[in-house]
C-alpha positions in Angstrom: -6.3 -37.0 19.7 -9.4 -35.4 18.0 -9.7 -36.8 14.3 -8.4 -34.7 11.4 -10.5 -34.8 8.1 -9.4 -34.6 4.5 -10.6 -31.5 3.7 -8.9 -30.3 6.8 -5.5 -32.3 5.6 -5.7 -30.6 2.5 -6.3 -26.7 4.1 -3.6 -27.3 6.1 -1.4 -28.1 2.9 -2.3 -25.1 1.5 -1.4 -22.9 4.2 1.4 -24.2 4.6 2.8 -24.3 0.8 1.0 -20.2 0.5 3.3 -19.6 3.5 7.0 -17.3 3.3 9.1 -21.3 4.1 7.7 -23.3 1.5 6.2 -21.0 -1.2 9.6 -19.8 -3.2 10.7 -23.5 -3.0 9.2 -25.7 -5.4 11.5 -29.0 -4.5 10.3 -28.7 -0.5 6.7 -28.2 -1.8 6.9 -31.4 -4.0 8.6 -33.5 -1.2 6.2 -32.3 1.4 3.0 -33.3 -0.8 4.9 -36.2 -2.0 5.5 -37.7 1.8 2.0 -36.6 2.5 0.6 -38.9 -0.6 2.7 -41.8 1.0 1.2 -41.3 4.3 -2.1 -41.2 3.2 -1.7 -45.1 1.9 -0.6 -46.0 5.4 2.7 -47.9 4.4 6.4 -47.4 5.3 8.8 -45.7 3.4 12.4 -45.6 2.9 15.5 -43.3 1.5 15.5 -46.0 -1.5 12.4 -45.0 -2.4 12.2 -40.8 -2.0 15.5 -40.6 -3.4 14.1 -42.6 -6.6 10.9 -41.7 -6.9 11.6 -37.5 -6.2 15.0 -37.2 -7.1 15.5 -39.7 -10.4 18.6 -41.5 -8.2 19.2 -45.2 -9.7 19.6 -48.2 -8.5 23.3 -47.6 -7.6 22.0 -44.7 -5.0 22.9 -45.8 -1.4 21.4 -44.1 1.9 24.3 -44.7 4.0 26.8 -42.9 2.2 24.8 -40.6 0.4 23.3 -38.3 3.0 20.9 -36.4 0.4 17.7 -37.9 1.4 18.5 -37.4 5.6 19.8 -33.2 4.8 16.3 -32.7 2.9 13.6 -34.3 5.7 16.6 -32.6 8.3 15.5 -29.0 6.6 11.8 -29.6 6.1 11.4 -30.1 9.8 13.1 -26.8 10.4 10.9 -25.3 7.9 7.7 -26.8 9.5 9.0 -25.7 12.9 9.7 -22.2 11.7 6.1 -22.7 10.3 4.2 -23.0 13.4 6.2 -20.4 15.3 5.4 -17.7 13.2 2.2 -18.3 11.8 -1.1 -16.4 12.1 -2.9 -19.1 10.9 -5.1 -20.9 13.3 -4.7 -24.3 13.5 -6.1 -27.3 15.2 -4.0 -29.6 14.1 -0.2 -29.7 13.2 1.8 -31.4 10.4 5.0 -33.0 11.9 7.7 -35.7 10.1 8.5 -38.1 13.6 12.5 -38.2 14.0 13.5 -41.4 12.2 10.7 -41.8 9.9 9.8 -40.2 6.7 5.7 -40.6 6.6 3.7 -37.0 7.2 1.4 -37.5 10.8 -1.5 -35.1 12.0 -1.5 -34.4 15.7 -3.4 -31.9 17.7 -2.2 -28.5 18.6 -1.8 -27.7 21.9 -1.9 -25.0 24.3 1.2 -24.2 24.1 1.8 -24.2 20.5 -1.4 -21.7 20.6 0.2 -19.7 22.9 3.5 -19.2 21.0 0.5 -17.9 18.3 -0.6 -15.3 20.8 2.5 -14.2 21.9 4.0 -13.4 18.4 0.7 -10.8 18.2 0.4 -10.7 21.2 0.8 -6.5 22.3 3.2 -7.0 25.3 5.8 -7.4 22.7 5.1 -4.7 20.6 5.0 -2.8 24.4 8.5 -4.1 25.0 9.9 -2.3 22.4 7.9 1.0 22.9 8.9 0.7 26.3 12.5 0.6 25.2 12.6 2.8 22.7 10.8 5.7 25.5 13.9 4.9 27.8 16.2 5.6 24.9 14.1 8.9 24.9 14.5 10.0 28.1 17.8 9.2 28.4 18.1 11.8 26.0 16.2 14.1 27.4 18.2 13.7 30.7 21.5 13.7 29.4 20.4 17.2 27.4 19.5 18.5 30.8 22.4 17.4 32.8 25.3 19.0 33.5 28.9 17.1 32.5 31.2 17.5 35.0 33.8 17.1 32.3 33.6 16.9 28.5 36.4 14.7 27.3 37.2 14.9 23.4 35.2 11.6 21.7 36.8 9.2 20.8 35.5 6.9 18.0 34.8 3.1 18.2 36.3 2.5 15.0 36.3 4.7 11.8 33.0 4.5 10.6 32.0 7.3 13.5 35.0 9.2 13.1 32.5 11.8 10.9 29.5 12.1 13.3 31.6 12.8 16.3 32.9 16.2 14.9 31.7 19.1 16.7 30.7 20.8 13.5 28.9 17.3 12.4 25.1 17.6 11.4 22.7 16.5 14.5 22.3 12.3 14.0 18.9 10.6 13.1 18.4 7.1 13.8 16.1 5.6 11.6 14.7 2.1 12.5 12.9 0.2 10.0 9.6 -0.2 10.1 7.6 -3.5 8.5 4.5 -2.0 6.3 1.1 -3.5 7.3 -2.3 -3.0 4.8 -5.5 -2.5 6.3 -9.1 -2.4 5.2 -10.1 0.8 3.4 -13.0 3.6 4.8 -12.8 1.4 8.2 -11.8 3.3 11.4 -12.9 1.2 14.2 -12.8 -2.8 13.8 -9.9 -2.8 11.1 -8.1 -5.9 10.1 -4.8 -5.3 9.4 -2.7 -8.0 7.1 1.2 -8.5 7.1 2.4 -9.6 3.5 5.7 -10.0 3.1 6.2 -9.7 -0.4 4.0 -6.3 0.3 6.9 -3.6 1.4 5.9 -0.1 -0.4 3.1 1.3 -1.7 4.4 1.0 -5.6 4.1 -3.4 -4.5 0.5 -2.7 -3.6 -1.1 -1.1 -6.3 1.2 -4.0 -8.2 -0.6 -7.1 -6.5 -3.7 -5.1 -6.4 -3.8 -5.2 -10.6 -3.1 -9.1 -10.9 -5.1 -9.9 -7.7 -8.0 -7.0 -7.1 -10.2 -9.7 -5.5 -7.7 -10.0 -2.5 -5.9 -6.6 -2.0 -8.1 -4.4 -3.7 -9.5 -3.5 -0.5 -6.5 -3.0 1.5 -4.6 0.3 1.9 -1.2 1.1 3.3 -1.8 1.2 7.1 -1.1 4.1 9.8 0.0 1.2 11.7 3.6 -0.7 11.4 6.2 -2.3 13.7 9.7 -2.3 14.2 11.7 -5.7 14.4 13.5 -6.4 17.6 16.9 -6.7 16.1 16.2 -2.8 15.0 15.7 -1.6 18.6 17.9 -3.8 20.3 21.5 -2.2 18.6 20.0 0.8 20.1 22.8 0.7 23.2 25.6 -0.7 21.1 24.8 2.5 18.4 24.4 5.0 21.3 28.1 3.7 22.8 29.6 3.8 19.4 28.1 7.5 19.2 29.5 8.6 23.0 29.2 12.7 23.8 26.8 12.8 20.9 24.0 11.1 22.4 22.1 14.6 22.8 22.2 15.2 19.2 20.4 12.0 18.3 16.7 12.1 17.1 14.6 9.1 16.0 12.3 8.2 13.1 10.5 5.1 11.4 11.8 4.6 7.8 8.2 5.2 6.8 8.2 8.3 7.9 11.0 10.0 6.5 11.4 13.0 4.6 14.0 14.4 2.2 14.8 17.0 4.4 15.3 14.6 7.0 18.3 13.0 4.6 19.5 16.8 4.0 19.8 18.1 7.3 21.3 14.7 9.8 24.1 12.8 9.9 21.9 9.3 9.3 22.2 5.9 10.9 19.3 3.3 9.4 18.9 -0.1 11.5 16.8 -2.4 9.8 16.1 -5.1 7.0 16.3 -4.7 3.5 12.3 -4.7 3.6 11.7 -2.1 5.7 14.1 0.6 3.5 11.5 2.0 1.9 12.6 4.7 -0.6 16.0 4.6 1.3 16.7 1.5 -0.7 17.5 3.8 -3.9 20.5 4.6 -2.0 21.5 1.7 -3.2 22.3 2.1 -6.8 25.2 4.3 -5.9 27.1 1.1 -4.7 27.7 -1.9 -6.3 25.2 -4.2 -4.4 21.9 -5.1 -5.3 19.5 -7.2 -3.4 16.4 -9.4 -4.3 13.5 -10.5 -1.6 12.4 -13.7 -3.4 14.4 -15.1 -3.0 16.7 -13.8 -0.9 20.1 -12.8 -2.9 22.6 -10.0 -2.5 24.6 -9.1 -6.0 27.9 -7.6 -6.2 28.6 -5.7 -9.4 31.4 -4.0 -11.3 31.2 -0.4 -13.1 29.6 -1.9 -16.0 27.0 -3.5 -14.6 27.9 -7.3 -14.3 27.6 -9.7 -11.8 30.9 -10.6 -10.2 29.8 -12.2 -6.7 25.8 -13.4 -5.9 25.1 -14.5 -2.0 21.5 -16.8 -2.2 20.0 -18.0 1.3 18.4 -21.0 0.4 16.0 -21.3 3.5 15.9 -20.2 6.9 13.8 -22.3 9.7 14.2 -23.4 13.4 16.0 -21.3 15.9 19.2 -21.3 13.5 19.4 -18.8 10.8 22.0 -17.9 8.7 22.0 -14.5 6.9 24.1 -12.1 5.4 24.5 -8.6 6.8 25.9 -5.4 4.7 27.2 -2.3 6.5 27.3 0.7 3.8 28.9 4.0 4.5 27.7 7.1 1.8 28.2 10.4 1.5 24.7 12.5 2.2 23.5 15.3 -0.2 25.5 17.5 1.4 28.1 15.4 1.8 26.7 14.2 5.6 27.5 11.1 6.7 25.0 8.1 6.4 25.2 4.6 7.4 22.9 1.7 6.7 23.2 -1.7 8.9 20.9 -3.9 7.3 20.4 -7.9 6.1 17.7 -10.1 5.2 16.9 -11.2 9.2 16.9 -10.5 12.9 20.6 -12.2 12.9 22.0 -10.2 9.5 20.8 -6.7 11.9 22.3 -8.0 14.9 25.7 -8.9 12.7 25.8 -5.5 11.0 25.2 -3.8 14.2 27.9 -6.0 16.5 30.6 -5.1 13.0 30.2 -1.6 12.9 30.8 -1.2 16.7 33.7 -4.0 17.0 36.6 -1.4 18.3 39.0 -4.3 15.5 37.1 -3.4 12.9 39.9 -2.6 10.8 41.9 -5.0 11.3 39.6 -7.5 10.4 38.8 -6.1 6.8 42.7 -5.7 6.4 42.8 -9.4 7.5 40.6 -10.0 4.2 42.0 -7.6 1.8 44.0 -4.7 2.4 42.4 -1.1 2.4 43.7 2.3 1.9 41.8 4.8 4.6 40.8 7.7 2.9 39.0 11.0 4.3 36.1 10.1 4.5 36.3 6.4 4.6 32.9 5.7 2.6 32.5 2.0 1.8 30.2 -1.4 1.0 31.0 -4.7 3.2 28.5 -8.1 2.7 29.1 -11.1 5.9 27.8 -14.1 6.6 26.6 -14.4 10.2 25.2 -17.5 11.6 22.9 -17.2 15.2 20.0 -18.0 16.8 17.1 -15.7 17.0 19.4 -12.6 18.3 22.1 -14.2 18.9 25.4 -14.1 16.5 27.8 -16.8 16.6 29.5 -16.6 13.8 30.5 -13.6 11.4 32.8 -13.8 8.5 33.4 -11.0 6.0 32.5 -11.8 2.4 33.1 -8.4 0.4 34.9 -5.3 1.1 35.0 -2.4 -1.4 35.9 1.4 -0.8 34.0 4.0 -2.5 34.3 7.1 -4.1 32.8 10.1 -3.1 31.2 11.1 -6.5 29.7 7.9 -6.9 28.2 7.8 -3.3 27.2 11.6 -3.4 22.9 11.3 -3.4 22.7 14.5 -4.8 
């Protein structure tokens, strides 16, 4: 193992509390550096001694009933993991807490772990999706051009399509959500392009560009972006919910949207709540409100209080749990939109597999009855548990119907 200095110790600390896991969570920060100062003096360490030291427990604490001490070093691994697998940062060296033991050891990266580096940029994926997303077109194109040899009346997968379906129906637009990326202004050729997650619109930019002009002053909204896997992988669920109508269908990124385009189409927006855009105004005319840091959905009555708040308090490893929130609205000319949308890959995949699920009624009667009305516009929140795309577990949280006037986005 090559050695690791300590001003290579300490840049490797920083990246790692700067990074999306640890930097919104002051307790993992402080127990990471903390274990880190223990290892550094080379002794062992016990439960005893983080849960007095970090977490003011008294003498009367004890480790083998008390499982505090275990759950926290349990979720900092997953954080580290989730770390290294998404990180652009190149490393030599990785940070890693040994199974059964609570001191911090260095050991060096290897190809593999680089590789997992690559591949996350790597453009094979980004291909992937292009490549699926050009089958979806000319499927299209084919089905346009082909002649039926019936035309059965469609029949919806549940109620939510029941609107776009109708032969007098506006065409449908499928909008997947695309992440923003920033690149270096007046360059053409050689750009470096920069993914910030707290960096979703342009109004965010010129925001961090005031407080930190030294950094993002010379970054500009890019020309580039990328569309999340969860986004293009409902495509075939969406397209069977949507049947005879599939040559109707057109496809956009959110960021490049148009008013006209909400006018004019029966919409269907796939993607997380960071990649809305100026959809996520939409939003006011329900009683949901969500925050990115962290990550929190809000449920609100007519006067504006909080009744219900949904926090995720981390997400690392393969296992994720998220909450996912199907809303249906009324367009500006009364046209039909729906948004399937969460925080992660897993909420997508949840708010996709619920708005196609053929028992989709029956579940939300299950959790509190609901009069159908015509049209049925509503806001549902559930928690979904999976791993990476995966969805193993879905659970509806909230269920509300809406009025027209109040989802009208006139």
């Amino acid at each position: 193992m090559t050695p690791i200095s300590d001003h290579e110790k300490q840049l490797l600390l920083s990246q790692i509390l700067e990074s999306p896991e640890f930097h919104e969570s002051k307790r993992y920060q402080e127990l990471l550096q903390y274990l880190i100062e223990k290892s550094s003096s080379g002794s062992s360490l016990k439960e005893y001694e983080i849960a007095r030291d970090l977490f003011g427990k008294g003498t009367d604490f004890d480790p083998s009933t008390d499982p505090l001490i275990r759950s926290y070093i349990s979720n900092l691994r997953k954080k580290l993991e989730h770390y290294y697998l998404t990180t652009e940062n190149q490393f030599a060296h990785k940070l890693e807490i040994p199974k059964g033991q609570y001191l911090v050891t260095y050991v060096t990266a290897t190809n593999r772990d680089r590789a997992k580096q690559r591949f996350l940029r790597s453009p094979y994926l980004y291909l992937a999706i292009i490549a699926l997303l050009a089958s979806f077109i000319a499927f299209r194109e084919f089905s346009r051009q082909a002649v039926p040899l019936s035309n059965p009346p469609a029949v919806p997968v549940n109620f939510i399509w029941t609107e776009f379906l109708q032969d007098d129906s506006p065409p449908i637009l499928l909008i997947l959500g695309d992440y923003l990326f920033l690149s270096e202004k007046g360059k053409r050729y050689g750009r470096t392009f920069l993914r910030e997650p707290r960096i979703n619109s342009d109004e965010e930019l010129r925001a961090y560009a005031q407080v930190d002009p030294e950094k993002y002053g010379a970054y500009e909204v890019s020309d580039v972006s990328y569309v999340g896997a969860a986004a293009s992988l409902g495509i075939p669920a969406l397209l069977h919910a949507l049947g005879d109508s599939c040559n109707r269908i057109s496809i956009k990124l959110s960021s490049q949207l148009k008013w006209d385009d909400l006018e004019n189409h029966s919409v269907v927006f796939v993607g997380s709540f960071k990649t809305l855009y100026r959809l996520d105004t939409l939003f006011s005319r329900t009683n949901i409100r969500y925050r990115l840091s962290p990550n929190t959905l809000e449920i609100r009555d007519s006067n504006q209080g909080i009744v219900k708040t949904y926090t995720l308090d981390w997400r690392g490893g393969s296992y994720q749990r998220d909450y996912s929130v199907i809303l249906k609205l009324s367009g500006p000319k009364n046209n039909p939109m729906v948004f399937l949308t969460g925080f992660s890959e897993v909420g997508i995949m949840d708010a996709v597999r619920n708005s196609t699920d053929p028992a989709l009624m029956s579940r939300i009667n299950s959790f509190q009855a609901a009069t159908l009305q015509s049209p049925f516009l509503f806001e549902m929140v559930s928690e979904a548990e999976g791993v990476k795309y995966t969805v193993f577990r879905t659970q509806i949280q909230h269920f509300e119907v809406l009025e027209r006037s109040r989802t009208s986005a006139e």
